[in-house]
C-alpha positions in Angstrom: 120.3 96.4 134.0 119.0 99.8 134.3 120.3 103.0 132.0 122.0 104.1 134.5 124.3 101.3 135.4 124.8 100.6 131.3 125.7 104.6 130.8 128.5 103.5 133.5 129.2 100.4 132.0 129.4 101.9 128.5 131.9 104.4 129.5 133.9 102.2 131.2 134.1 100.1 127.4 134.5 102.9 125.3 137.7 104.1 127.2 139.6 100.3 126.9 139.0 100.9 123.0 140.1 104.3 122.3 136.0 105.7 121.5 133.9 108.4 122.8 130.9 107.5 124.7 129.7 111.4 125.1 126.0 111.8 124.0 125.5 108.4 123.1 121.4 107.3 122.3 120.4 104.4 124.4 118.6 102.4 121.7 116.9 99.5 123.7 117.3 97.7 127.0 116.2 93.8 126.5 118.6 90.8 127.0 121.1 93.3 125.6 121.8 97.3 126.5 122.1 99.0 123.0 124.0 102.3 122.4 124.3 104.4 119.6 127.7 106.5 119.3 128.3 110.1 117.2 131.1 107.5 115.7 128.8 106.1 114.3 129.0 102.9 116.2 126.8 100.7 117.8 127.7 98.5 121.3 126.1 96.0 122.5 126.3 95.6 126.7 125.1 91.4 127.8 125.0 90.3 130.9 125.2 86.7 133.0 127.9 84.0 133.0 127.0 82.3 130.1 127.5 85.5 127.3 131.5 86.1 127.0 131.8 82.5 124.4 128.9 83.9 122.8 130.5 87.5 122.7 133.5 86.5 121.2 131.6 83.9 118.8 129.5 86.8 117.4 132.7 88.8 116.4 134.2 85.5 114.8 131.2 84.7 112.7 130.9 88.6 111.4 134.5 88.5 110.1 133.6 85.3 108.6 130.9 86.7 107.3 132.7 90.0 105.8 135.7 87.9 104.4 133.5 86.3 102.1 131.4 89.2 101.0 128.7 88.1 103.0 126.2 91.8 103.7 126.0 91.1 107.7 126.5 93.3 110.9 130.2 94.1 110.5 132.4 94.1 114.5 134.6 96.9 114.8 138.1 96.3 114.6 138.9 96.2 117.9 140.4 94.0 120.3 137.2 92.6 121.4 134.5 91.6 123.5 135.6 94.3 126.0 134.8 93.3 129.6 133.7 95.9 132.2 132.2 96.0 135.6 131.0 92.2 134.9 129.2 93.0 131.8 130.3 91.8 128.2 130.8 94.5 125.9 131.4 94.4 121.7 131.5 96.9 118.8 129.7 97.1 116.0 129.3 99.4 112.7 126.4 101.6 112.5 124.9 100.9 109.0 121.7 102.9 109.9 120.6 105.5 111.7 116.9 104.1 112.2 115.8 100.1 112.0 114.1 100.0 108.9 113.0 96.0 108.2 113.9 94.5 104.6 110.9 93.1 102.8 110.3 89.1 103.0 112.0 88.8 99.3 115.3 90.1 100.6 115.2 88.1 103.9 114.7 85.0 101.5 117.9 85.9 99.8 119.5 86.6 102.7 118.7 83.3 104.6 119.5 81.3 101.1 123.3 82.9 100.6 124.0 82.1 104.1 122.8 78.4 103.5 125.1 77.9 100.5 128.0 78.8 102.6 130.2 76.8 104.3 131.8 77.6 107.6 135.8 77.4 107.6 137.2 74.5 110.3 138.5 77.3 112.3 135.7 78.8 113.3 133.7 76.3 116.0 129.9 76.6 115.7 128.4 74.4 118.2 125.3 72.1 117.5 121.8 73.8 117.6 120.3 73.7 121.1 116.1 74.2 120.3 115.1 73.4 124.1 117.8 75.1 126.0 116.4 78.7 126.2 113.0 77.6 127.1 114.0 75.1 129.6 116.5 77.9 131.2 113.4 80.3 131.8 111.7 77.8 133.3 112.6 79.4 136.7 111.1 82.6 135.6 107.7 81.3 134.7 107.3 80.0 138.6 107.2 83.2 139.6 104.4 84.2 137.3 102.1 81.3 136.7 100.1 79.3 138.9 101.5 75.4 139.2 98.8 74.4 137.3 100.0 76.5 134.2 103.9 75.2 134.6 103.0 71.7 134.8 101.0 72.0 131.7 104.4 74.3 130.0 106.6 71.4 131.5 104.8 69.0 129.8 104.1 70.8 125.9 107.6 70.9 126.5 108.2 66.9 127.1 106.2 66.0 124.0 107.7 68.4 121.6 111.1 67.0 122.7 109.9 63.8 121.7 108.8 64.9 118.2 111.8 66.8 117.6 114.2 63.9 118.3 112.4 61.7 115.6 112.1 64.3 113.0 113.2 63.6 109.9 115.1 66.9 108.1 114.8 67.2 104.4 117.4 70.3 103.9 121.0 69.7 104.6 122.6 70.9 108.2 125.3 73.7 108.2 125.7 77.3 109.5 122.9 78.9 110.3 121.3 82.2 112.2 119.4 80.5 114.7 116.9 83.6 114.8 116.0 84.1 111.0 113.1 86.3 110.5 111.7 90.1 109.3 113.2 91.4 112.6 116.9 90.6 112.0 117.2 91.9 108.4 117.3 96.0 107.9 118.3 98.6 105.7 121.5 99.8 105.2 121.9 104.0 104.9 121.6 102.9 100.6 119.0 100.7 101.0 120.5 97.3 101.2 119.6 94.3 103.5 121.6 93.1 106.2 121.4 90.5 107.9 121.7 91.5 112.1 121.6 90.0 115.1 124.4 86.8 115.6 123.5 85.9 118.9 121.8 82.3 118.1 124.2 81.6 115.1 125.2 77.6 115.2 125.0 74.8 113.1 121.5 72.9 112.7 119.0 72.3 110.4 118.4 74.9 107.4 113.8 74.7 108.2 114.9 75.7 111.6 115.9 79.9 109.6 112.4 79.1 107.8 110.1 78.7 110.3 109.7 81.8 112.1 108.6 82.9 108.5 105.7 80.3 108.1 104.4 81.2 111.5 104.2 84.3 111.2 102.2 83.8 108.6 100.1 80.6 109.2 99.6 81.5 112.9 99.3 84.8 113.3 98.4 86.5 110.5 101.8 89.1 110.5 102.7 88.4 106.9 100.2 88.2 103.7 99.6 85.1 101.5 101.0 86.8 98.9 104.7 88.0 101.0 104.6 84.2 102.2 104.2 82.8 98.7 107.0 85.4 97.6 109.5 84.2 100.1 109.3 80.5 99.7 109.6 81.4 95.9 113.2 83.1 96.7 114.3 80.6 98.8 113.2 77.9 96.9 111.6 75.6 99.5 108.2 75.7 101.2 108.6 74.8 104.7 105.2 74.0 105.6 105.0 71.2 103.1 107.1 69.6 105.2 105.9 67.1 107.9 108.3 68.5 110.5 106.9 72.4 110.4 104.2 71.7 113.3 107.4 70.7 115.6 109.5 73.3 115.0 106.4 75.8 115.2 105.3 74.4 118.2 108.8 74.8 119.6 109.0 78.4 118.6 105.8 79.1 120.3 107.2 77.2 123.4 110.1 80.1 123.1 108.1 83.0 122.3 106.2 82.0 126.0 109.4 81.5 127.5 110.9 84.6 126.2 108.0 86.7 128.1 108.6 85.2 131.4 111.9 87.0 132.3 110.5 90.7 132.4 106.9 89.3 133.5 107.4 89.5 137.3 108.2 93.1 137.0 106.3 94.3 134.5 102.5 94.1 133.4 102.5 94.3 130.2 104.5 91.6 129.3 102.5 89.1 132.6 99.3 89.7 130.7 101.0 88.6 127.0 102.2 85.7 128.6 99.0 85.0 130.1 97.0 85.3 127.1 99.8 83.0 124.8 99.7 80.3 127.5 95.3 80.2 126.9 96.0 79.8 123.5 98.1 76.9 123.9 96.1 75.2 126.4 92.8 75.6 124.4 94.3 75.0 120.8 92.6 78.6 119.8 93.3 81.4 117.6 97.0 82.3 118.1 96.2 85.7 115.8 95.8 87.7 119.4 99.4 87.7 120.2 100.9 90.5 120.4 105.0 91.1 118.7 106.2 92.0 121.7 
């Protein structure tokens, strides 16, 4: 999606909902387009077949979320997800003008409330899916890697399917975010976590919203001892005491490849990251190199 076509597409939105789309800020362009309005409100542009259920899901699980008090991204009420030009559009509150991350202590906090909760029968969470995303891109890595380096993905990913099937989980399974981790908890404009970002929400395992943590830590060096120690503190539970945490790591870093490979065709950068994680895997070596794209 290039600005262009989401300036059209944004437009298009804004008038089936009664907003103003004039000088809007173009925030990002990723797997979403992400607009900033004078309202202030932020909207989200997906597109592909598969995003309207998980459109509409986001908005259910944020008024969830804000009937029980819970601080999350708050949807605009609107009639939503909006749809325009074949592209899934939704609403959200602005609660900050600039992504400022929470510290580790209050993504802890975050990721234990939403533990204790409970979803309500009415609202349909389906079962975590860990190997669907990485098994969708597989198409994307083709075009990038030699068949050497795919048969060698396809088969990390075969044997991490079979350790993942005979884990044994020692937290209880209920809602969870699916993506938990510094990037997906900011400021509000007083200084407040919130907990963003809805897309992967689901029911599953509570290690799989502690993992990214412990990685980040234990493999690549992007949170200290110290902000590690502080977090399991908060949360009450140390992941990597677990058995299970080299699965679910190793799955995340099967993602984090696989998450690269749809912009690599087009775009250097991101060919040349992918390159480098897939050494690291194939050698067992430092994974401290990689980059947060």
């Amino acid at each position: 999606m290039t600005p262009g076509v989401a300036r059209r597409v944004l437009t298009t939105a804004c008038r089936q909902v009664n907003l103003d789309p004039s000088d809007a800020e173009l925030i990002r362009i990723g797997s979403n387009a992400v607009f900033r309005l004078r309202s202030p409100v932020i909207v989200r542009i997906a597109q592909g077949s598969d995003v309207a259920e998980s459109a509409s899901r986001q908005v259910e699980v944020a008024r969830w979320l804000r009937a029980v008090d819970y601080p999350a991204t708050r949807a605009l009420e609107v009639e939503q997800p909006v749809y325009a030009e074949g592209r899934v559009v939704t609403f959200w509150e602005s609660i900050s003008d600039a992504e400022d991350y929470a510290p580790l202590p209050h993504v802890a906090d975050l990721i234990r409330r939403l533990h204790e909760l409970e979803a309500p029968p009415s609202l349909q969470l389906p079962d975590i899916a860990v190997f669907d995303r990485v098994i969708r891109r597989m198409h994307d890595v083709d075009a990038v890697l030699t068949e050497e380096e795919c048969a060698f993905l396809e088969a990390r990913i075969s044997e991490t399917q079979s350790r993942f099937a005979s884990l044994e989980f020692t937290l209880s399974r209920g809602p969870i975010h699916g993506d938990a981790n510094v990037g997906n908890v900011i400021l509000d404009r007083s200084g407040n976590p919130v907990l963003i970002d809805l897309d992967n929400f689901c029911r599953g395992p509570r290690e799989w919203d502690l993992v990214q943590t412990a990685l980040y830590y234990e493999r690549f060096g992007w949170h200290t001892r110290e902000e590690y120690a502080e977090f399991c503190q908060v949360y009450g539970f140390d992941i990597m005491t677990w058995p299970g945490y080299k699965t679910l790591a190793d799955i995340h870093e099967l993602r984090m490849v696989a998450w690269l490979s749809r912009n690599a065709a087009r775009n250097a950068r991101s060919k040349q990251e992918l390159k480098k994680r897939l050494v690291s895997l194939q050698s067992g070596t430092s994974r401290k190199n990689w980059s947060p794209l």
